[in-house]
Phi, psi and omega in degrees: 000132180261142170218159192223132160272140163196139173321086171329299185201121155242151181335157189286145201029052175218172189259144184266166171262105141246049167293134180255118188250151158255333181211131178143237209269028217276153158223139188255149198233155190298145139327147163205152140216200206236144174236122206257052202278139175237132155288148167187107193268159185222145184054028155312337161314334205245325172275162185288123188302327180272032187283125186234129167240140204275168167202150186233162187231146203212085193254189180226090189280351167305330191246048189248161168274338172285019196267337168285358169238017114091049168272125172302303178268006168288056179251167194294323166314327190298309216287327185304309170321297182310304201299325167285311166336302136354300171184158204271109211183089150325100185243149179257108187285089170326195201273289176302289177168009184251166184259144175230171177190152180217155197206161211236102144285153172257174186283165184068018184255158171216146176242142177227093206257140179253195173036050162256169196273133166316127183086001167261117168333163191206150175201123180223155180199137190289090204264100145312132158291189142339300147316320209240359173287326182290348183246345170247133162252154228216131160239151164248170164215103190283101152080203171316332166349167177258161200257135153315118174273083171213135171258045205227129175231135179217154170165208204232115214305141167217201194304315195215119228213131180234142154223161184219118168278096194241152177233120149273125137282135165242119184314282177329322179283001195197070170299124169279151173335275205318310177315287201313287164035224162351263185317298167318290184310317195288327166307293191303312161307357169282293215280283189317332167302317179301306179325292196299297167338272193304353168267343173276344181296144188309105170295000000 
C-alpha cells in the first residue's frame, strides 16, 4: 500500500509544509514580515547634508503567535539572532522581555529590517535632542496612512510593514551663527562711529 503525508496545521506562527511526503521530513519556516523605515527631510538646502537622525525600534515577540507555543529553544535571544542576521544591527534583550535596537538615517535614506515574527508589535521613535526638536517638526506616516505630527509610530508587524518619516526645518528656529553676527557687529560699529563723531563736532 502506498501512502503520503501532509501537513495539516502547523504551530501558531509558522507557514505549513505543504508537500506530500512517504519519508523524510516536513519543515516548517517561521511566519515573518519586514519593517521599511525612510527619512525624507524638507528644506534640506538649509540643513547639514551629512546629517543623521537617530531612531531606536522596539518589538514584542509576546504578543507575535509563536509566543504560544511555548518551544524551549523558541527565546527571544534564538529571535535576537534572526534578526541580526537580517540585517547587521545590534539588539538588546530588555528587562520586560522586548528587543530593542537603534540605528541613524540620512535624509532621503532607508532601512529594512526583516525575520520579524508575524504579528509583533513594534514601537519605533525618532530620538530628537532638545535642540533639535525646536528647529524640526516630525510627521510619521504608517503605509498609505495618514501622516501624524508625531516622532513616535506604532503598530503590528505583517508581511510588509513602511513608515515614512518627514523632518521639516524651520529657517527661523536654526538661525546660522554667521547671519546673526555679521549684521550685528557692522550696526554696532555704526552706531558707536556716529556717537563719537558727533561728540567730537565743533560746537
Amino acid at each position: 500500500t502506498n501512502y503520503y503525508l501532509v501537513e495539516s496545521k502547523p504551530l501558531p506562527g509558522y507557514e505549513s509544509d505543504e508537500t506530500a511526503v512517504s519519508t523524510g521530513t516536513v519543515s516548517n519556516t517561521m511566519s515573518t514580515g519586514s519593517l521599511t523605515v525612510t527619512k525624507k527631510v524638507i528644506n534640506t538646502t538649509d540643513a547639514k547634508p551629512h546629517e543623521q537622525f537617530s531612531f531606536r525600534l522596539t518589538l514584542d515577540p509576546a504578543s507575535a503567535p509563536i509566543s504560544k507555543n511555548n518551544l524551549s529553544w523558541l527565546t527571544n535571544e534564538y529571535l535576537s539572532q534572526q534578526l541580526q542576521s537580517s540585517q547587521k544591527l545590534n539588539w538588546t534583550l530588555e528587562q520586560d522581555g522586548t528587543l530593542t535596537t537603534e540605528f541613524t538615517l540620512k535624509a532621503d535614506a532607508g532601512i529594512t529590517v526583516s525575520q520579524i515574527p508575524l504579528g509583533a508589535t513594534y514601537k519605533l521613535e525618532e530620538l530628537l535632542a532638545p535642540k533639535d526638536r525646536l528647529v524640526y517638526s516630525v510627521t510619521t506616516k504608517i503605509g498609505d496612512g495618514k501622516e501624524q505630527k508625531s516622532t513616535t509610530a506604532q503598530g503590528t508587524i505583517a508581511k510588509e510593514n513602511a513608515v515614512l518619516y518627514t523632518n521639516t526645518l524651520h529657517k527661523e528656529a536654526n538661525p546660522q551663527t554667521g547671519d546673526i553676527l555679521l549684521p550685528t557687529t557692522v550696526l554696532l560699529t555704526a552706531l558707536l562711529t556716529a556717537a563719537w563723531l558727533f561728540r567730537r563736532k565743533p560746537q
